[in-house]
VEXDREN-65593 format. One record per atom (N, C-alpha, C, O): y negated, x, z. Coordinates in steps of 0.2 Angstrom, whole numbers, plus 5000, padded with zeros to 4 digits. Example, Ala and Ser with C-alpha at 12.3 -4.5 7.8 and 13.67 -1.06 7.14 Angstrom:
! residues 2
502850665039;502250625039;501650665039;501750715042;501150645035;500550685036;500050645039;499450675040;
***
This chain:
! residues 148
457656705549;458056685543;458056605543;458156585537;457956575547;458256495549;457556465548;457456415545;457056495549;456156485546;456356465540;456256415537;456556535538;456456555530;456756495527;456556455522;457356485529;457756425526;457256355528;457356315524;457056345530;456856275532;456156285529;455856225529;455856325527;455156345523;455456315514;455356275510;455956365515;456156325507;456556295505;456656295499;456856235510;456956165511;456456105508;456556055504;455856135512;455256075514;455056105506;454856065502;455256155504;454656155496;454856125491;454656095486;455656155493;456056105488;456056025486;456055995481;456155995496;456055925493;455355905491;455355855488;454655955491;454055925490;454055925485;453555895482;454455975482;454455985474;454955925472;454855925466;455355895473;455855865470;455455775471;455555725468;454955775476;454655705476;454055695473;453855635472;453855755471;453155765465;453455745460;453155695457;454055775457;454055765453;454455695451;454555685445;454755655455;455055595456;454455545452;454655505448;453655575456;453455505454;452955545450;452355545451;453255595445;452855595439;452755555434;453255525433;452155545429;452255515424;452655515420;452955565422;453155485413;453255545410;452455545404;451955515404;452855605400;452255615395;452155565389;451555555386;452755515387;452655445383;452055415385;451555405382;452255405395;451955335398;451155375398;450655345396;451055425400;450355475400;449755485394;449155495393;450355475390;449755475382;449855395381;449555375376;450255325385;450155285383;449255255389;448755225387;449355275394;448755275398;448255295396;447655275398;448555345392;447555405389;447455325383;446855315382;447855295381;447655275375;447355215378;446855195376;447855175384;447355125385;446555115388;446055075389;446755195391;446055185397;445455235392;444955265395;445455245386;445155285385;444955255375;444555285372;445355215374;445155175367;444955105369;444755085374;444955075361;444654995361;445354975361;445855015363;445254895359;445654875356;446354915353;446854925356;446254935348;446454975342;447354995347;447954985346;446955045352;447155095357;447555045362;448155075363;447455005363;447754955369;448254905363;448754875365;448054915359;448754875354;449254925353;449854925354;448954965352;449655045350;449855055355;450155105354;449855045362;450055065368;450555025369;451155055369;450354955369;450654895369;451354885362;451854855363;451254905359;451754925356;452254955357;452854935357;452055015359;452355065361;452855055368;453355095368;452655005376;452854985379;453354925376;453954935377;453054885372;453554835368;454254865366;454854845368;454154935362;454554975360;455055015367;455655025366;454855015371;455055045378;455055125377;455355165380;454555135373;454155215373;453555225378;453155185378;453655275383;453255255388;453055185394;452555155395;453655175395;453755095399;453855125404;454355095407;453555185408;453655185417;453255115418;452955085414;453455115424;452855065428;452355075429;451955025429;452055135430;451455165431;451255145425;450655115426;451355155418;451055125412;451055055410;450555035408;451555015412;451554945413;451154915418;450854865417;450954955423;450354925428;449754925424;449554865423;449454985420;448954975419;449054965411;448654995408;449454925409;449154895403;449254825406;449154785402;449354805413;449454725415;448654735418;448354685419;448354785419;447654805421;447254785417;446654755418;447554805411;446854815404;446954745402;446454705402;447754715401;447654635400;447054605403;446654575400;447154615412;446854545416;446154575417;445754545420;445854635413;445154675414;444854645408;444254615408;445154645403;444754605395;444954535392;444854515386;445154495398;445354435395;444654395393;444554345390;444254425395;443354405392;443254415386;442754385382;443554465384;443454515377;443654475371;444154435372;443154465365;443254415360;443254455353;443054515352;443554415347;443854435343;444554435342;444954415346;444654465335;445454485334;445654535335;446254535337;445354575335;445854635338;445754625346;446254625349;445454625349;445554605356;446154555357;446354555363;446354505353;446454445355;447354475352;447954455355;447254515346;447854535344;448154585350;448854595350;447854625353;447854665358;448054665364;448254705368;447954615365;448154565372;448754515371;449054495376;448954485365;449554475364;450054515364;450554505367;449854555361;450554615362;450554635369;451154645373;450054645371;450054665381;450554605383;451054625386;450554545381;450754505387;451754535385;452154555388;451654535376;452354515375;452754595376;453354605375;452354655379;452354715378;452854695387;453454705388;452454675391;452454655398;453054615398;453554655400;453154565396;453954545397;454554575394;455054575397;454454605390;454954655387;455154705393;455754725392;454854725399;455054765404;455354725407;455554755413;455554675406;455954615410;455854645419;456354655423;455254645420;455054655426;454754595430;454154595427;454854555433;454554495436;453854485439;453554435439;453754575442;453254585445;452554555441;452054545444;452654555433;451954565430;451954465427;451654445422;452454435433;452354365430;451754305433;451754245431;451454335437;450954315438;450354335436;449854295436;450254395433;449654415431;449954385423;449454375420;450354375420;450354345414;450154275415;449754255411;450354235420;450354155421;449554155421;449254125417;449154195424;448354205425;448054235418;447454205417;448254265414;448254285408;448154205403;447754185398;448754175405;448754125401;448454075402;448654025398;447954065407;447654025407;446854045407;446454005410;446554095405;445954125403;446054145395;445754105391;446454175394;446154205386;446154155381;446154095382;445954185377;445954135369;446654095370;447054095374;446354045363;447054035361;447954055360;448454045362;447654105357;448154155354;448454175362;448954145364;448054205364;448154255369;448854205375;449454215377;448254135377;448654085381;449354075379;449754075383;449454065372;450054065371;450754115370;451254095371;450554185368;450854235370;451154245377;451654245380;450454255380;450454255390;451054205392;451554215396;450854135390;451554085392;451854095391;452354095395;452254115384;452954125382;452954175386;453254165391;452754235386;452954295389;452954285399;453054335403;452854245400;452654225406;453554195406;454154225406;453354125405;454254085402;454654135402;454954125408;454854195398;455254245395;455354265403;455854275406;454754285407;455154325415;455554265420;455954285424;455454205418;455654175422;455254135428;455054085427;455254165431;454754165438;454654245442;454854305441;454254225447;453754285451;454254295455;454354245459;454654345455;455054385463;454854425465;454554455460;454754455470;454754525473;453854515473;453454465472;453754595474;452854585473;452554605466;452454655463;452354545466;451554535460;451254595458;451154635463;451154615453;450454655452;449854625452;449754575449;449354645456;448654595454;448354645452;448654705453;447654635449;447254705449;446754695454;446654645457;446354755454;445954775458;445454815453;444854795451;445854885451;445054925447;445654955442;446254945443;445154995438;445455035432;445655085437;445155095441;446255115438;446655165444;446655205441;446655265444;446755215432;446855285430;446055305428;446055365427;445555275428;444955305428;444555325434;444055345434;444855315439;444455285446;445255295450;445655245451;445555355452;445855385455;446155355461;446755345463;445655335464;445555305472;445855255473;446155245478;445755205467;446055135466;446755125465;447055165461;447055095468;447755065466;447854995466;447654955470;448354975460;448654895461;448754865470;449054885474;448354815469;448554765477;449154725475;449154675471;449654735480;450054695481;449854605482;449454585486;450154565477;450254495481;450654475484;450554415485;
***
């Protein structure tokens, strides 16, 4: 009986920390949208964080991903798309993504450089730890954000 009980302890907590660090389903359709659209797709995400509609940090990671992966990326919709990332990013009043904006704002277009600084300015400064990128994590499983 005391098995039994401690069998369905351990399943309980495994089931209660599964589901801890689940997505939800906002921040999940906002991931399908950035890792699997253009532009278009990464401006309506970025909105949608802006809005604080799917704004886990798991979603926030990987649009601070998509930001520092396409600051090569040219045009308007890219460039419009990338401003909203930065200004999507500060609105999470998360500190963590103020170095990948301060890096943001001094690669992209004009447009971009000036959004990423105000939105950079807007967190204040870098506390706690950095997001840096490494790889696209939600296409490539294996990969995760490196700590700075």
């Amino acid at each position: 009986m005391k098995t039994l009980f401690q069998l369905a302890l351990a399943t309980g907590l495994l089931t209660a920390a599964a589901a801890a660090n689940a997505v939800s389903p906002a921040a999940q359709n906002n991931i399908n949208l950035m890792t699997r659209g253009g532009p278009e797709s990464l401006s309506e995400a970025a909105h949608n964080i802006y809005d604080g509609v799917g704004a886990d940090q798991e979603a926030s990671d990987v649009l601070a991903e998509e930001l520092l992966q396409n600051l090569d990326k040219s045009g308007h919709d890219y460039s419009e798309a990338l401003s909203w990332s930065c200004k999507a990013l500060a609105n999470t009043r998360n500190k963590r993504y103020y170095s990948a904006l301060k890096q943001a704002a001094s690669a992209g277009d004009k447009k971009v450089r000036k959004y990423c600084n105000r939105a950079a300015d807007d967190l204040g400064s870098a506390e706690g730890e950095q997001y840096a990128v490494v790889c696209v994590s939600p296409v490539r499983p294996w990969c995760s954000p490196r700590r700075g």
